[in-house]
C-alpha positions in Angstrom: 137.3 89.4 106.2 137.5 86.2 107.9 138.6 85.8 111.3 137.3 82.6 112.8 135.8 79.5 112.6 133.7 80.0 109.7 133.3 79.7 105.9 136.8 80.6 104.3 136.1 79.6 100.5 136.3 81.8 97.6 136.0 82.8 94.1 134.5 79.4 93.1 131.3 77.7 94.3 131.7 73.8 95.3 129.3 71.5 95.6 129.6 68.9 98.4 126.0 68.4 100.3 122.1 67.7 109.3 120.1 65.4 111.6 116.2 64.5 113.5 116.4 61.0 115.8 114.4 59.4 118.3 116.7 57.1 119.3 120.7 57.1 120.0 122.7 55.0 117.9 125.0 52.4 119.9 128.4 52.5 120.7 131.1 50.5 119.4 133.5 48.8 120.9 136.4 51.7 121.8 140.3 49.9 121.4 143.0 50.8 123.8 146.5 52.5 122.4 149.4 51.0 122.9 151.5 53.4 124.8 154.1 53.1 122.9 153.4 54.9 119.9 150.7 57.1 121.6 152.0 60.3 122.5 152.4 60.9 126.5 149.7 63.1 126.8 147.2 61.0 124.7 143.1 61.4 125.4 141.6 57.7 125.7 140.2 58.6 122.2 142.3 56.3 119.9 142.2 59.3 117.1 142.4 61.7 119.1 145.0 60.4 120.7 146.8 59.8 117.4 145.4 62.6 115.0 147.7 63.9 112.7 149.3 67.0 113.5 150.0 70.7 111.4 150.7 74.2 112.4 147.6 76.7 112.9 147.5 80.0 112.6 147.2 82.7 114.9 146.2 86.4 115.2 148.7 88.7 116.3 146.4 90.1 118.5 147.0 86.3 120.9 148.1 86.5 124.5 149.9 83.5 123.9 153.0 83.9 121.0 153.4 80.1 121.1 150.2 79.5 119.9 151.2 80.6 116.4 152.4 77.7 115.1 150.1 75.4 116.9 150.1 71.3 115.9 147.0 70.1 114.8 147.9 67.0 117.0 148.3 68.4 120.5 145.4 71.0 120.0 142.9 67.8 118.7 144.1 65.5 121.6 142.8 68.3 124.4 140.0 70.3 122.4 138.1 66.9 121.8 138.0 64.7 125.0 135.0 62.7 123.8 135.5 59.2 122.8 135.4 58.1 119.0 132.0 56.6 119.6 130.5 59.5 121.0 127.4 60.5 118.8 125.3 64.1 119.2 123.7 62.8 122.2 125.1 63.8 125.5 123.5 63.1 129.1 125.4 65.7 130.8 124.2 68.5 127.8 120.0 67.5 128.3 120.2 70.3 131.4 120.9 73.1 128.9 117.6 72.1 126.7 115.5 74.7 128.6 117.8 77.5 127.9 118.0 76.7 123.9 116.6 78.9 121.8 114.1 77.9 119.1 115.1 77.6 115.7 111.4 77.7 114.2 109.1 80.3 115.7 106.4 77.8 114.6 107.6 74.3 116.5 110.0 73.4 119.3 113.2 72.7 117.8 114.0 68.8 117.9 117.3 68.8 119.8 120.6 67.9 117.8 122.0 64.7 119.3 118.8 63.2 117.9 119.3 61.3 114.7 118.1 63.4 111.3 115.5 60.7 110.2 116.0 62.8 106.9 119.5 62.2 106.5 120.8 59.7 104.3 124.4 58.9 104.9 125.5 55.8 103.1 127.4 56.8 99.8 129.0 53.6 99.2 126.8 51.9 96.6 126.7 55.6 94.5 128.2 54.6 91.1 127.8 57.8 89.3 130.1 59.8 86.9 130.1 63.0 89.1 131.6 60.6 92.3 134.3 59.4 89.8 134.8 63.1 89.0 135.2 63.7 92.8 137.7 61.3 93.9 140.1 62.4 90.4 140.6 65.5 92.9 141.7 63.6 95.6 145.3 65.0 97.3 146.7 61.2 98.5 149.3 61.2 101.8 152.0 60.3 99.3 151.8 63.8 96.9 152.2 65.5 100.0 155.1 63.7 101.5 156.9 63.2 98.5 157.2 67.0 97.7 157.5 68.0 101.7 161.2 69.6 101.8 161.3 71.4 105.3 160.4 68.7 107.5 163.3 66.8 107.2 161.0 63.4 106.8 162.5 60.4 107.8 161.6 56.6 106.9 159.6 55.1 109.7 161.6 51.8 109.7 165.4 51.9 110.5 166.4 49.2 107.8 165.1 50.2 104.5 167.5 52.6 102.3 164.7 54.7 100.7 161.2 55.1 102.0 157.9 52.7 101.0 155.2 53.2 99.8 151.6 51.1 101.0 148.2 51.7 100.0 145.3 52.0 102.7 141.7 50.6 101.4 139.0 52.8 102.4 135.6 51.6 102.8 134.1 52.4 99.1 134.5 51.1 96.1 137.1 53.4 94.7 141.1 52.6 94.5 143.2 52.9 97.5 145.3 56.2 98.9 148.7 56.4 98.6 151.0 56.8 102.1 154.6 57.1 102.2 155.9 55.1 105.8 157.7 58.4 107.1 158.1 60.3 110.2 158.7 64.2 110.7 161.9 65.3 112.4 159.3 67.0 114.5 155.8 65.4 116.2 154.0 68.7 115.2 154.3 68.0 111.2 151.9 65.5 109.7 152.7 61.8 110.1 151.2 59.5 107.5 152.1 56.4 109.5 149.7 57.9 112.6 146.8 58.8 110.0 146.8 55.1 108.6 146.5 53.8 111.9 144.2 56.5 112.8 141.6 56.1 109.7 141.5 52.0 110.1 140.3 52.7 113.8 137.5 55.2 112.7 136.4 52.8 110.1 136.4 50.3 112.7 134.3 51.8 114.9 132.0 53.9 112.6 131.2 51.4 109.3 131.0 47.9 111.4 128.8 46.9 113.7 129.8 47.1 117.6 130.6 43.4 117.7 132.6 43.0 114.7 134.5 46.2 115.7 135.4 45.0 118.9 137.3 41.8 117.0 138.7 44.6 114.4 140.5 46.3 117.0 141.3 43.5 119.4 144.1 44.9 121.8 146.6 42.1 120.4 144.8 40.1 117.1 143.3 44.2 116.2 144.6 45.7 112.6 145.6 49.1 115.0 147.2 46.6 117.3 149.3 44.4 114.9 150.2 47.7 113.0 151.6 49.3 115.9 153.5 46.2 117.1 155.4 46.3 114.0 156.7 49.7 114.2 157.6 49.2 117.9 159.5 46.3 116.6 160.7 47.7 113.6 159.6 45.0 111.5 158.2 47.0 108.3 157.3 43.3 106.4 154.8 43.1 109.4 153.3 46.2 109.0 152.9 46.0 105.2 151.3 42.3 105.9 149.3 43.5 108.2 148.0 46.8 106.2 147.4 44.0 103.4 145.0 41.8 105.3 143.0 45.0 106.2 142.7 46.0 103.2 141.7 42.4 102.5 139.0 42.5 104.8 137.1 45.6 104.2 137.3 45.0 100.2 135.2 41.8 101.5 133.0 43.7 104.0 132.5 46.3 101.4 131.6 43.6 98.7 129.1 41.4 101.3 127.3 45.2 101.7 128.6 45.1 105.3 129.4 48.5 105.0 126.5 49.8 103.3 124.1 48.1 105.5 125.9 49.4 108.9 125.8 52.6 107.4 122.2 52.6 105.7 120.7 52.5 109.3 122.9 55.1 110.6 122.2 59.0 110.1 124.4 61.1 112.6 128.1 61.8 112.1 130.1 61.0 115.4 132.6 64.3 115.9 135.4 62.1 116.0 134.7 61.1 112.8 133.8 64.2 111.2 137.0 65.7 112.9 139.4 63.1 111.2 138.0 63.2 107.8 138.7 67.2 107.8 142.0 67.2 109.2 143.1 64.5 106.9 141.5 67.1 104.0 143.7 69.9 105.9 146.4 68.4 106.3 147.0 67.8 102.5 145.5 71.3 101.5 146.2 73.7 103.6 148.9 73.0 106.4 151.7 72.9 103.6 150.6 76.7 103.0 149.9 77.5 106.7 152.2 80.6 106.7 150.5 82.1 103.9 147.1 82.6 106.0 149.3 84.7 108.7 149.3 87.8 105.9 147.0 89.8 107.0 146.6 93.4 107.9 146.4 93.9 112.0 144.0 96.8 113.4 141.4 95.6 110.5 138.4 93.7 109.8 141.4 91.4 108.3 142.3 89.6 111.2 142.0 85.8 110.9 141.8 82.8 112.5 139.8 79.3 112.8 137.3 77.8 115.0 138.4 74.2 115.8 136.2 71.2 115.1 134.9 70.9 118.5 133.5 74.4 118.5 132.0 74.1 115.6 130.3 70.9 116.7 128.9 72.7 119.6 127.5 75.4 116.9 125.8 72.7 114.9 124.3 71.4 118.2 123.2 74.8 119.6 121.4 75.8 116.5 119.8 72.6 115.5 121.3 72.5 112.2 120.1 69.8 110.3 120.2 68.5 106.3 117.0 70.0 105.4 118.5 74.0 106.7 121.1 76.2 104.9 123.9 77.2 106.9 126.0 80.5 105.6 129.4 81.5 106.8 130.0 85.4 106.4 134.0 85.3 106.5 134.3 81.8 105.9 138.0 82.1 105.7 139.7 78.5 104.5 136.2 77.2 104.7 136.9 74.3 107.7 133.2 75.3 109.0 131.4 75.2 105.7 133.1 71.4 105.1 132.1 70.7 108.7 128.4 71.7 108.5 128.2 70.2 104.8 129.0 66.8 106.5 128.3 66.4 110.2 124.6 68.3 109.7 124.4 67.2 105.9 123.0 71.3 105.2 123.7 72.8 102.4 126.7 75.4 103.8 127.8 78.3 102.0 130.9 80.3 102.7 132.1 83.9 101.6 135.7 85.1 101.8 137.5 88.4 100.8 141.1 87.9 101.1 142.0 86.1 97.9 144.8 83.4 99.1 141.9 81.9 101.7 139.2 81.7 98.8 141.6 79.4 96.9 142.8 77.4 99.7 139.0 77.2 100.8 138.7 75.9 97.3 141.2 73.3 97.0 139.9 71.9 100.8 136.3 71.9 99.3 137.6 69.6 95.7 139.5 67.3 98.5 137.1 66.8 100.9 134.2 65.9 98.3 136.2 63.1 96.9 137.8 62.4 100.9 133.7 62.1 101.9 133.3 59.8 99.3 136.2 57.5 99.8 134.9 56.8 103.2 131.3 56.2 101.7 129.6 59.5 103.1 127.0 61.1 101.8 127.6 65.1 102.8 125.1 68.3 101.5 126.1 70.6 99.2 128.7 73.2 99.6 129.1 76.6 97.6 132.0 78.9 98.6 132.3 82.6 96.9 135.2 85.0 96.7 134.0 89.2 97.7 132.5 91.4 99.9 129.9 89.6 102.0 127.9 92.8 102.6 128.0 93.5 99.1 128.3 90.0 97.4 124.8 88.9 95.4 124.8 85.5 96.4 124.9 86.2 99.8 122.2 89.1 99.5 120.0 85.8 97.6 121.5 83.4 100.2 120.1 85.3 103.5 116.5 85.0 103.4 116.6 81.6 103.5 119.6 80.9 105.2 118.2 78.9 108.6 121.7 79.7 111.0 124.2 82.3 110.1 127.8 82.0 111.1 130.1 85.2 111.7 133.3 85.6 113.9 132.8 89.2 114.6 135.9 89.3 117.5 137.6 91.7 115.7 135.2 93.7 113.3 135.3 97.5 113.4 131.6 99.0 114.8 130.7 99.9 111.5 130.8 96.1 110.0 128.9 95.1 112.5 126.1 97.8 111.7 126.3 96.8 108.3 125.4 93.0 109.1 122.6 94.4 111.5 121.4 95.6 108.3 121.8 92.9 106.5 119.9 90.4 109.0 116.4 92.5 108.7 116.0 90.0 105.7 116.3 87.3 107.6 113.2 84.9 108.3 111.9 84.5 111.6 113.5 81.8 113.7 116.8 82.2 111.9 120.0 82.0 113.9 123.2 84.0 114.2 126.3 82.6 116.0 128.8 85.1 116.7 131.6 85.7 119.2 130.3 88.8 120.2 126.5 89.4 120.8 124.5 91.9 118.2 122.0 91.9 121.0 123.0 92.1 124.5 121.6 89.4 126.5 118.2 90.8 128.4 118.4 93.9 126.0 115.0 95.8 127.3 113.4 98.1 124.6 112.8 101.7 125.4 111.6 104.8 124.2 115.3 105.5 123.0 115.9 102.3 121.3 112.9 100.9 120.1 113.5 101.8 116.4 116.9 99.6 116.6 117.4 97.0 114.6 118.8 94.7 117.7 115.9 94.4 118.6 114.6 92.0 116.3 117.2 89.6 117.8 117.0 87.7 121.2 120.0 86.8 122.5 121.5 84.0 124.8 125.2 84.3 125.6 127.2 80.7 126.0 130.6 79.5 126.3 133.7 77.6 124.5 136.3 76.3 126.5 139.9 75.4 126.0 141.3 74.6 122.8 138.3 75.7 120.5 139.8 78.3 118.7 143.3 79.0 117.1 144.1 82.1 118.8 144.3 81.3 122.3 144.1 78.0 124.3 141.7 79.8 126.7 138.0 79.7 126.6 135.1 82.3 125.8 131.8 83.2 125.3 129.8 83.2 122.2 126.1 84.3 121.3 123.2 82.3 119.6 120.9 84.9 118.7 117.4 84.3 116.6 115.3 86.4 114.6 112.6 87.7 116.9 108.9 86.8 115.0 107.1 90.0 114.2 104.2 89.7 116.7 106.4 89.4 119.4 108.1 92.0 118.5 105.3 94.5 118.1 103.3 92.9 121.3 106.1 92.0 123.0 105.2 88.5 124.2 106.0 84.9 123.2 103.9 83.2 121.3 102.9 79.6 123.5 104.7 78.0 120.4 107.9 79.3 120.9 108.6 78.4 125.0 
């Protein structure tokens, strides 16, 4: 009974493992696209701008049809207009700080785009048998491609007969990925020749320091640069050379602990980042089985569809998640929240899903993206994903008193669903979150003699809104609720404690 955003994984739990600053991190030098390989309508992001595309899916119930087979590059070029150095921390968001709701009765919640002093990020020097394990599971560009049949791939260089193959160096210790230099007939499919240039930007930007990113991606001596050039030109022994001196270089940086000392002083995960990293993890898990997740039985509590990565952002900011909470997605669906949490907050996330083809997708993203995390040395929290009934499920009746924000796209659930998670949240602690799309508490709810025995009214409310391109259904925005368990005294008196303004 997934719909959204959420947790989508099933039958199987998964392991793969949020934030606390007082100081923002700096930016990095940002490289400009050439416009000749960047799509027309490319954001100033250099992976937005080039992020790999695949098809969504989309409820029946959407006003717009065309949405249904919706490219994961046009939707993440225009849902995610923040630069790839963006961190957490936004000057234009510090107005909305008063209207947050706490998180802890006890304490005022440290706000999200602070850095998680807790949080250690830096995987790169983990040499331990359960990483090797991990990155075994690993789905490279080139097993896609090379079993890809409909989209009538084509090599990305004119001259050669049959298509090459190039490895891409990520910044870890473990062996290269795979690519395949093709193109789709059609921009919407996945490109692998877009994700390489794509990943060396992020790395760029993310696991250097600002100065020595800003010669990495130099607008004419810059890896992204030179790659590009060579494609315009059609010149695929420049490309390879130049994909061969990058690879070069960060083996050295990673060797010299360049890497690992960038990284050791760094805990927040930019979105941009975050955002690659899981649609590289979708793109090889789930987009080849996109029409699959369309099954599903309108009218019902089986309606789905996905939050996109900047809404879920936005979640993880509203409800201060960080690595020390547990975050639990009640129709988790194909899981992309759960993975998102796991690594942008570093919480332990847990997802449950009923419908049987989403748990298993949900499990093959969560084996990918663990070894995906650790090929770009990240250290993410753990992730569990179950297969059932989440009212019903025993892990999720053990996972809710101590889960710290609770996830549910309730747009389409029948009343009595609804009721039934009502019931379920009395076990929640106080200060405990719930994000939904619609509210279980009307905003300025006022309890009288005729309601005062509800259970809504353990839940204050506040209403707030997604805009365009955050959700697979529509390209329209909407409103959403943060609502948080309601400490007893203030229930029963009726008043804030001083602690929780």
């Amino acid at each position: 009974m997934s719909f959204l955003f959420g947790g989508k994984k099933g039958s199987a739990t998964v392991h793969t493992v949020i934030q606390n600053t007082q100081k923002k991190p700096n930016k990095p030098t940002q490289a400009r696209e050439d416009p000749k390989v960047v799509p027309a309508r490319a954001s100033p992001h250099p992976s937005k701008a080039l992020s790999v595309g695949n098809k969504r899916p989309t409820p029946r119930s959407s006003p717009k049809p065309a949405a249904v087979a919706r490219e994961r590059i046009a939707s993440s070029r225009s849902r995610n207009s923040s630069t790839p150095t963006q961190q957490f921390s936004s000057d234009s968001e510090s107005s909305e700080e008063d209207n947050e709701i706490d998180l802890a009765p006890a304490r005022k919640r440290a706000r999200v785009e602070e850095s998680d002093l807790d949080r250690k990020l830096c995987a790169i020097d983990d040499e331990v048998a359960e990483a090797e394990r991990e990155i075994s599971r690993l789905v490279e560009s080139a097993d896609v491609t090379s079993k890809d049949t409909t989209s009538g791939l084509r090599s990305a260089f004119d001259s050669p007969d049959e298509v090459q193959t190039v490895e891409l160096q990520y910044p870890s210790r473990y062996p290269p990925e795979r690519f395949q230099l093709v193109y789709p007939r059609q921009e919407k499919d996945y490109r692998p020749v877009v994700d390489i240039i794509e990943t060396i930007e992020q790395i760029a930007l993310h696991h250097f320091s600002p100065s020595d990113s800003k010669l990495l991606l130099d607008d004419s001596a810059g890896y992204p640069a030179r790659l590009r050039r060579a494609l315009n030109k059609q010149i695929p022994a420049d490309f390879t050379a130049a994909l061969a001196a990058w690879n070069s270089e960060l083996q050295s940086a990673i060797h010299a602990g360049t890497c690992s000392t960038h990284l050791s002083h760094s805990h927040t995960i930019p979105l941009a980042l975050a955002d690659k990293i899981y649609w590289q993890t979708y793109a090889r898990t789930v987009s080849p089985h996109v029409d699959r997740l369309r099954r599903y039985n309108a009218g019902t509590d089986d309606v789905y569809g996905e939050l996109l990565p900047r809404f879920v952002h936005d979640i993880i900011r509203d409800t201060g998640l960080r690595s020390a909470h547990t975050f639990v997605d009640l129709g988790s669906g194909v899981g992309n929240a759960v993975l998102q949490a796991a690594l942008e907050a570093g919480c332990e996330a847990w997802g449950c899903e009923l419908e049987p083809t989403r748990a298993r997708l949900a499990e093959e993203q969560a084996r990918d993206f663990r070894a995906r995390c650790r090929m770009w040395g990240l250290r993410i929290g753990r992730i569990g994903l179950v297969e059932g009934d989440f009212t019903k499920h025993p892990k999720v009746v053990e996972l809710i008193p101590r889960a710290d924000v609770i996830l549910v796209n309730n747009e389409k659930f029948q009343p009595r669903l609804n009721d039934a998670l009502l019931r379920m949240f009395l076990d929640l602690k106080d200060g405990a979150r719930i994000v939904s799309l619609k509210s279980f508490a009307p905003e300025g709810r006022k309890v009288t003699e005729r309601n005062e025995n509800s259970v809504a009214n353990m839940l204050r409310s506040k209403r707030k809104f997604f805009g365009s391109d955050s959700v697979s259904w529509t390209d329209s925005g909407g409103e959403y609720h943060v609502a948080v368990k309601v400490p007893y005294e203030e229930r029963v008196n009726g008043k804030k404690r001083k602690s929780d303004d």
